[in-house]
C-alpha positions as CSV (number, residue, x, y, z in Angstrom):
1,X,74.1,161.2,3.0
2,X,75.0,164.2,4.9
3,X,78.5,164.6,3.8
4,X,80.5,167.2,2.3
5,X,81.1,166.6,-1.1
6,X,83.6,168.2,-3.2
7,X,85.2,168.1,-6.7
8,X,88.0,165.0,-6.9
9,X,91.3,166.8,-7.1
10,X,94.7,166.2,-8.2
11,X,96.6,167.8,-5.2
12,X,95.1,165.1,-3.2
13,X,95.6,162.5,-5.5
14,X,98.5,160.4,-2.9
15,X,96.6,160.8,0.5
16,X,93.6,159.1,-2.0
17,X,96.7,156.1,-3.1
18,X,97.4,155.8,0.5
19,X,93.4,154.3,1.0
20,X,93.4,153.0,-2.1
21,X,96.4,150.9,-1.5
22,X,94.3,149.4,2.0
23,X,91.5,148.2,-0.2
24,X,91.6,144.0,-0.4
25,X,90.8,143.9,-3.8
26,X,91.2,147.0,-6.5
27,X,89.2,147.2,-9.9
28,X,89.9,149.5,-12.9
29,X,87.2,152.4,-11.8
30,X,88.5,153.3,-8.8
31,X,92.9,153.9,-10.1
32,X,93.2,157.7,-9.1
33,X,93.7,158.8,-13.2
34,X,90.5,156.8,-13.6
35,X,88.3,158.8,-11.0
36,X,89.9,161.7,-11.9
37,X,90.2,161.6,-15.5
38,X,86.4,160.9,-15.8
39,X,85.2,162.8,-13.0
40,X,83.5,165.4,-15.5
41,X,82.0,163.0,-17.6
42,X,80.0,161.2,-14.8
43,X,80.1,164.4,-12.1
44,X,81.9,162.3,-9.6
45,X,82.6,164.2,-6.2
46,X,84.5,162.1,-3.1
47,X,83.7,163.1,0.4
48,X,86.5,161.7,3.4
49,X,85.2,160.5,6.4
50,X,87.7,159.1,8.9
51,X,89.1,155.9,7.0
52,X,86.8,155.9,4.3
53,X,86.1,157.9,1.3
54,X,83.3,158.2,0.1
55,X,82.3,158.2,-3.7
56,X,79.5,159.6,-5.4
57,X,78.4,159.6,-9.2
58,X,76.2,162.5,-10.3
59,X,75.1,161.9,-13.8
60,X,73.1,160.3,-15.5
61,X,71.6,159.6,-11.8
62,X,72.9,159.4,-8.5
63,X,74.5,156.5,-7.1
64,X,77.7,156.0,-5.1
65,X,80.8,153.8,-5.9
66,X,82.5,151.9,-3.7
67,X,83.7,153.3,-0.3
68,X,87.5,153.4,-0.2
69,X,89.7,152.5,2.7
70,X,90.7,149.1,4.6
71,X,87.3,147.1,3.9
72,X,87.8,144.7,6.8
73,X,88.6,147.0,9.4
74,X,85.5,149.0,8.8
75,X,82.4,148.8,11.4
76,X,79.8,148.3,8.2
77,X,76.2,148.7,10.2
78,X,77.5,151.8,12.2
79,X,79.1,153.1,9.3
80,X,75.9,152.9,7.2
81,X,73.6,153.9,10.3
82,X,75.6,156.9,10.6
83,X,75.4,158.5,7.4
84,X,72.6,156.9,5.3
85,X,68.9,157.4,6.3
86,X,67.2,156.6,3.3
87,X,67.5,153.6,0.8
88,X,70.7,153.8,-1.3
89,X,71.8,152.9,-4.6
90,X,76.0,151.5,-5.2
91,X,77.2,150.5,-8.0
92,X,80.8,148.8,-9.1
93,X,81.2,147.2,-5.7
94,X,83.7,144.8,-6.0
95,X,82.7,141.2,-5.1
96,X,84.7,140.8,-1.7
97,X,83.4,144.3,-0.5
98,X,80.1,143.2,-1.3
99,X,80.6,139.9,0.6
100,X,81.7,141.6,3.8
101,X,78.5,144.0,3.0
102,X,76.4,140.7,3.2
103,X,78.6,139.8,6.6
104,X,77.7,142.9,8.2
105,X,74.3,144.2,7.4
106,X,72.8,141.1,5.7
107,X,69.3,142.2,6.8
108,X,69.4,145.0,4.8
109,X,71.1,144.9,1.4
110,X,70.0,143.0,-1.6
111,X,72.8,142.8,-4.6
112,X,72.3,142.3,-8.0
113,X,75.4,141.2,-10.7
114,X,76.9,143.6,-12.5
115,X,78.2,141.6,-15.5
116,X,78.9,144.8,-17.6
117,X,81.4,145.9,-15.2
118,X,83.3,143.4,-15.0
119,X,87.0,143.2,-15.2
120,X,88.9,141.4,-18.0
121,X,92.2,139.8,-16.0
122,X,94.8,138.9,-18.5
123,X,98.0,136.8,-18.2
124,X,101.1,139.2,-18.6
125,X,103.1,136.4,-20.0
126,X,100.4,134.9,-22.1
127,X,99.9,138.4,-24.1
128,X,103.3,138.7,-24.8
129,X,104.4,135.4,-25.9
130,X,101.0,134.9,-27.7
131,X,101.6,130.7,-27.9
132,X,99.5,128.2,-29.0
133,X,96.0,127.8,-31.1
134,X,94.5,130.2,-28.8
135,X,96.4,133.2,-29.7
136,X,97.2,132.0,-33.5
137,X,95.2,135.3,-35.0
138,X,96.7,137.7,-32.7
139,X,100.2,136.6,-32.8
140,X,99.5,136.6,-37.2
141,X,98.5,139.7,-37.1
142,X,101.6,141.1,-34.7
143,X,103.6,139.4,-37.2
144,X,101.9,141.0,-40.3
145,X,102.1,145.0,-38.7
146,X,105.9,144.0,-38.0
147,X,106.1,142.9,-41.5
148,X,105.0,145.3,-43.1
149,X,106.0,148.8,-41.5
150,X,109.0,150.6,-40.6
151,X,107.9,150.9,-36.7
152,X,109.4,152.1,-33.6
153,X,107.8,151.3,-30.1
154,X,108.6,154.5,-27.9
155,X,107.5,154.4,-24.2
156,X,104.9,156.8,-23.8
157,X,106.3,160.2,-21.9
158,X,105.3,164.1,-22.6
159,X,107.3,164.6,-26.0
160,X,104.1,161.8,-27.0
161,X,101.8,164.1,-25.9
162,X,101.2,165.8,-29.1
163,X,101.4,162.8,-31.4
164,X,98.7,161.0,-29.2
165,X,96.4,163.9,-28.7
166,X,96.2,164.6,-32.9
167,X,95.7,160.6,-33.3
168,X,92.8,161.0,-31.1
169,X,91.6,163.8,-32.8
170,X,91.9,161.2,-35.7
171,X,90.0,158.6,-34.5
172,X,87.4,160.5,-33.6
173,X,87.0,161.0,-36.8
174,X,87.2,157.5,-37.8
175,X,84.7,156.5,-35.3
176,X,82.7,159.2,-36.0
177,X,82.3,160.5,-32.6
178,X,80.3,163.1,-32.7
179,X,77.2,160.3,-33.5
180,X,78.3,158.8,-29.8
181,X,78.0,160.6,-26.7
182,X,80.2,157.2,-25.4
183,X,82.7,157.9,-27.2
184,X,82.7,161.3,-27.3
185,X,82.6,161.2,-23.2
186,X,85.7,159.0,-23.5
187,X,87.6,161.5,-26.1
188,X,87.4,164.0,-24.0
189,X,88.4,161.9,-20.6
190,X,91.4,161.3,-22.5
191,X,92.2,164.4,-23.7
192,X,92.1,165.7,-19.8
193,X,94.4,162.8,-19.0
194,X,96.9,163.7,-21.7
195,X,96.9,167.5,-21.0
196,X,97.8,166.8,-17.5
197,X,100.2,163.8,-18.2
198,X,102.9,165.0,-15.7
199,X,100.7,165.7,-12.8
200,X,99.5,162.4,-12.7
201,X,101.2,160.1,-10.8
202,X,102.1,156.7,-12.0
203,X,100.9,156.8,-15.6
204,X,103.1,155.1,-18.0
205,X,102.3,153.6,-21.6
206,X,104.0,153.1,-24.8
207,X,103.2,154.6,-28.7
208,X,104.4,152.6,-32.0
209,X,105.2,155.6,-34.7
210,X,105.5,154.8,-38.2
211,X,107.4,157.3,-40.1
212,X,107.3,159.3,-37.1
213,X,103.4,159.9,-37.2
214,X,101.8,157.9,-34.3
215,X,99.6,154.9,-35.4
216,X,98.6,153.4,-31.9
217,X,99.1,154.2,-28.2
218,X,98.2,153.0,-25.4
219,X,98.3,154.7,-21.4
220,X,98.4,152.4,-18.3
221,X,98.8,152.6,-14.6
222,X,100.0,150.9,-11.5
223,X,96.9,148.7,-10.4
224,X,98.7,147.0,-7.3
225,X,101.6,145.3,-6.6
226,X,101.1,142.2,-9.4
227,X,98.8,143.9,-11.8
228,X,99.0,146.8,-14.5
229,X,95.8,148.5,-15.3
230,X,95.2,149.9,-19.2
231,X,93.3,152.9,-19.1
232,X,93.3,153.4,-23.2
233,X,94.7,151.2,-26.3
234,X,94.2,153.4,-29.7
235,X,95.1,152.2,-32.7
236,X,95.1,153.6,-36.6
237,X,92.6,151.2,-38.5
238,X,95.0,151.8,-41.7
239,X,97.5,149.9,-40.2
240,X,96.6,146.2,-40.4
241,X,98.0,144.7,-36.9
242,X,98.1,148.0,-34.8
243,X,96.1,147.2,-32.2
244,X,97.5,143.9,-31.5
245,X,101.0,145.2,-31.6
246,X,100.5,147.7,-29.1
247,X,98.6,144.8,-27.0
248,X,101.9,143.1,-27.2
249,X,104.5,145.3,-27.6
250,X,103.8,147.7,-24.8
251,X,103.4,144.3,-22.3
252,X,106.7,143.2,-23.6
253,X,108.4,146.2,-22.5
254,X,107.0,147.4,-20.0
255,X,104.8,144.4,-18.8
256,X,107.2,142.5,-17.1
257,X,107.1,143.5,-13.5
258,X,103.7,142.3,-13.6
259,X,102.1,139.2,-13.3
260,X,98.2,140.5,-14.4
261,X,96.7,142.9,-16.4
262,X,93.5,144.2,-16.3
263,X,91.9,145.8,-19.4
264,X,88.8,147.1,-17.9
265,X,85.2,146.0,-18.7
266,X,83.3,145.9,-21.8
267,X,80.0,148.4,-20.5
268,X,78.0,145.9,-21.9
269,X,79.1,146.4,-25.5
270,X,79.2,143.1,-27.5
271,X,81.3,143.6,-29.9
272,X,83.6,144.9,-27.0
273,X,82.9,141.9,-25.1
274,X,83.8,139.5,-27.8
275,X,87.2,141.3,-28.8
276,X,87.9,141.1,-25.0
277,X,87.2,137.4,-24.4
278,X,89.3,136.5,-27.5
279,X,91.9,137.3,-25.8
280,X,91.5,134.7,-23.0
281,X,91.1,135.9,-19.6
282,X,92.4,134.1,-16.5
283,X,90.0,135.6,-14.2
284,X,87.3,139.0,-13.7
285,X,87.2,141.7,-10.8
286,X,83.4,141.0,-10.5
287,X,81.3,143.5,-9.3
288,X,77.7,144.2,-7.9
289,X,74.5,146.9,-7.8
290,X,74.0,146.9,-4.3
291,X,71.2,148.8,-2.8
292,X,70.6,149.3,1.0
293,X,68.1,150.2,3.3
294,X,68.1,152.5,6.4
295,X,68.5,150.7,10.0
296,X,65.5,150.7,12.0
């Protein structure tokens, strides 16, 4: 592709909202503090072309993301003739962009299921009111971390900074992530996130302190208009319940203006994926691999 590439950048982070926003459908990788936050770790550049930008994903290999901009508006075959000339590789295409791929240049793409992409679609008011058999566990164990510790939720602004940044530095050590590139890839994308907190726009999130030490947080972001996106959920493993109090309690405050949440995929991680369907999901942001060849 004979674009100019450049390095994702935060002073250009609301003319990149502004195509975002057009997109009919809008999955977890592509929230600006997403790109951004782990541009490094995959060596993501962006290049614009009239309405469309134009994503590309460096390491391990090279493959490009979905295009963003106003899907149906966009003349597919002419866009592709123009700058593709050899066979191409996409990756996390979201299903209706991949459909009006299909509609457009059927001749030439062949897509494959991306199942470890996949988003997890929650139900706001289902995660906060945890009823029923389903949710019996989580709701018991909400009750047992309230139970038994002197907690305070706090909304998640710069004073947190600090706190969060040392309990990462904490887990870390829990996890031991210094044995996983994975995780350690993800420490550091946080840590960038959380170092430039304030010139993010539209971050928000929520911490539950315990005699004023931090013992979970969790950082989230605008998705669209009826769906909150959670970036990162942390919790202390020495506090029985933390994880599922911060699932809840952050929703409960700060959850309400939304009708959906989306808590990202599971990468293909089992014991991921089986933590993240016990929670019951209403729905996934599926995506595709989509590879397509040159026009004649």
């Amino acid at each position: 592709m004979a674009q100019n590439f450049e390095a994702i950048r935060l002073n250009k982070q609301k003319d990149y909202l502004d195509r975002f926003y057009r997109c009919p459908q809008k999955s977890s990788d592509y929230s600006f503090a997403n790109l951004w936050g782990w541009s490094d770790e995959y060596g993501i550049y962006w290049a614009w072309s009239d309405d469309v930008i134009w994503i590309k994903q460096t390491i391990p290999e090279e493959v490009f993301w979905a295009p963003i901009g106003p899907w149906p508006d966009i003349d597919w075959r002419r866009c592709f003739d123009r700058h593709f000339e050899e066979p191409t590789t996409f990756c996390r295409i979201p299903e209706e962009l991949s459909r009006l791929w299909e509609n457009h240049i059927e001749d030439r793409i062949r897509s494959e299921d991306e199942r470890a992409h996949w988003d997890y679609i929650y139900d706001v008011k289902e995660l906060v009111e945890l009823k029923g058999n389903r949710f019996h566990n989580k709701k018991n164990l909400v009750n047992q971390f309230k139970k038994n510790y002197d907690y305070q939720y706090v909304p998640f602004n710069t004073q947190m900074i600090d706190l969060a940044l040392a309990m990462q530095e904490d887990w870390c050590t829990w996890r031991d992530c210094e044995s996983s590139e994975a995780l350690s890839a993800e420490n550091r994308s946080i840590s960038r996130i959380l170092e430039n907190w304030s010139k993010i726009d539209g971050l928000t999130g929520g911490a539950l302190l315990v005699e004023r030490k931090m013992v979970a947080y969790t950082i989230a972001e605008q998705l669209s208009k009826d769906t909150i996106v959670i970036h990162f959920e942390k919790g202390n493993p020495d506090y029985k319940g933390a994880y599922q109090a911060i699932n809840q309690m952050f929703l409960e405050h700060d959850g309400k203006p939304y009708v959906f949440v989306n808590r990202e995929q599971d990468l293909g991680d089992e014991g991921l994926r089986k933590a993240k369907l016990s929670y019951h999901p209403v729905d996934f942001v599926k995506k595709n691999r989509v590879f397509v060849k040159p026009g004649n």
